[in-house]
C-alpha positions in Angstrom: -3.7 107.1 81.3 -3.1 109.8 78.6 -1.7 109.1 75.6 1.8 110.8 76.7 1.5 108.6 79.7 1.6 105.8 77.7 4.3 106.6 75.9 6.5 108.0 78.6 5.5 104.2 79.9 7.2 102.7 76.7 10.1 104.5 76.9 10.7 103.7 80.1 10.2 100.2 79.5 12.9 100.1 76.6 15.4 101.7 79.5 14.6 99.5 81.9 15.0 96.4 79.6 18.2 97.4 78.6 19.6 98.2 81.8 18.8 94.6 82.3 20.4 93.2 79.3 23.3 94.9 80.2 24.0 95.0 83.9 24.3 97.9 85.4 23.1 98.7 88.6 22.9 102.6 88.2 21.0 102.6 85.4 18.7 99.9 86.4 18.0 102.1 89.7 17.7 105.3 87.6 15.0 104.0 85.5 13.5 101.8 88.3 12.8 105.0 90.5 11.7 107.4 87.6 9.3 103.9 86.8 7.7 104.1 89.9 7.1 107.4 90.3 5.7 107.6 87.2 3.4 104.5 88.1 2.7 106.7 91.2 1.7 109.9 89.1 -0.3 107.8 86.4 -3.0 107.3 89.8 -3.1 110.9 89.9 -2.8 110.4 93.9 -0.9 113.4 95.7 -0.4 111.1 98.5 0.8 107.9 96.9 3.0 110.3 95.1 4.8 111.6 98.4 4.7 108.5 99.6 6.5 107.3 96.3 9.2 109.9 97.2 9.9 108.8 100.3 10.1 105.5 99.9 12.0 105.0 96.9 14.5 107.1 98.5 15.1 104.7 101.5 14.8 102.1 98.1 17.4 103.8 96.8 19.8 103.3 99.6 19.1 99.5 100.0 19.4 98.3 96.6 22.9 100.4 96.2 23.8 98.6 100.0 22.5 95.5 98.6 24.8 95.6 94.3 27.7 97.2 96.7 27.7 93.8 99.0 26.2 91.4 96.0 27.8 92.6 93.2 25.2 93.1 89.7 23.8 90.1 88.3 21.2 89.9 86.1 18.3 87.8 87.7 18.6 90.4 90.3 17.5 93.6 88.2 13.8 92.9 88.0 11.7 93.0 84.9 9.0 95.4 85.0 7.3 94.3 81.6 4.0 92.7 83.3 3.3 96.0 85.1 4.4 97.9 82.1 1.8 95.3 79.9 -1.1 95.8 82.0 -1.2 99.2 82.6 -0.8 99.8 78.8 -3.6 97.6 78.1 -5.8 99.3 80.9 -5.9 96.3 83.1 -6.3 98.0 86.7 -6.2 94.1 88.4 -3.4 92.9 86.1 -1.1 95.6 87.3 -1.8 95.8 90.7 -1.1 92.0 90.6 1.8 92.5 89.1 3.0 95.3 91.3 2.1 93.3 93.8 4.5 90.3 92.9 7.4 92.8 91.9 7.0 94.4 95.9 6.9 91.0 97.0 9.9 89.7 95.2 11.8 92.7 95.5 11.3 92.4 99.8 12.6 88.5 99.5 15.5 89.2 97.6 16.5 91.9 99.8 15.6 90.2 103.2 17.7 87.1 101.5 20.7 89.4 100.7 20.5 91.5 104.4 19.9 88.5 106.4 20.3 85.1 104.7 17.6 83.0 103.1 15.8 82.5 106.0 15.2 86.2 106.4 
């Protein structure tokens, strides 16, 4: 990552923190898609990048289905900071670890919401 990169990266984790700290589901989603595409870009990958578009748009649309039937609450905006962490410190495992986890959680919570705990 360049240095620009990195600090486009620290920006975007300030926003994203305080869209947290203060619940609000459009600018959570605003920084949460401009974060991944970045993440997307930072691999320099034409095709994870369109993939990136595509799939945040359908992303997009659930999480907005998802605060529209849930409401916003906090726990539910996820923190980015241990993607953000590793990728500024160069630690290719830690952050696809952590992006790993994030995907993971992000598919139980809305499975959860959609179609009750048991998915």
């Amino acid at each position: 990552m360049t240095k620009p990169d990195h600090e486009a990266l620290r920006a975007l984790r300030v926003e994203l923190r305080d869209s947290r700290t203060r619940p609000d589901a459009t600018q959570f989603l605003r920084a949460d898609q401009v974060f991944h595409r970045a993440v997307a870009d930072f691999a320099q990958n034409a095709l994870l990048a369109e993939y990136m578009d595509h799939i945040q748009t359908l992303n997009l649309w659930m999480w907005n289905t998802y605060f529209e039937t849930h409401g916003v609450r906090r726990h539910d905006l996820f923190a980015h900071e241990p993607i953000v962490e590793a990728l500024l410190n160069g630690d290719a495992a830690g952050a696809e670890a952590a992006m790993r986890e994030h995907i993971a959680r992000s598919n139980e919570q809305l499975l959860a919401g959609f179609f009750g705990a048991g998915g």
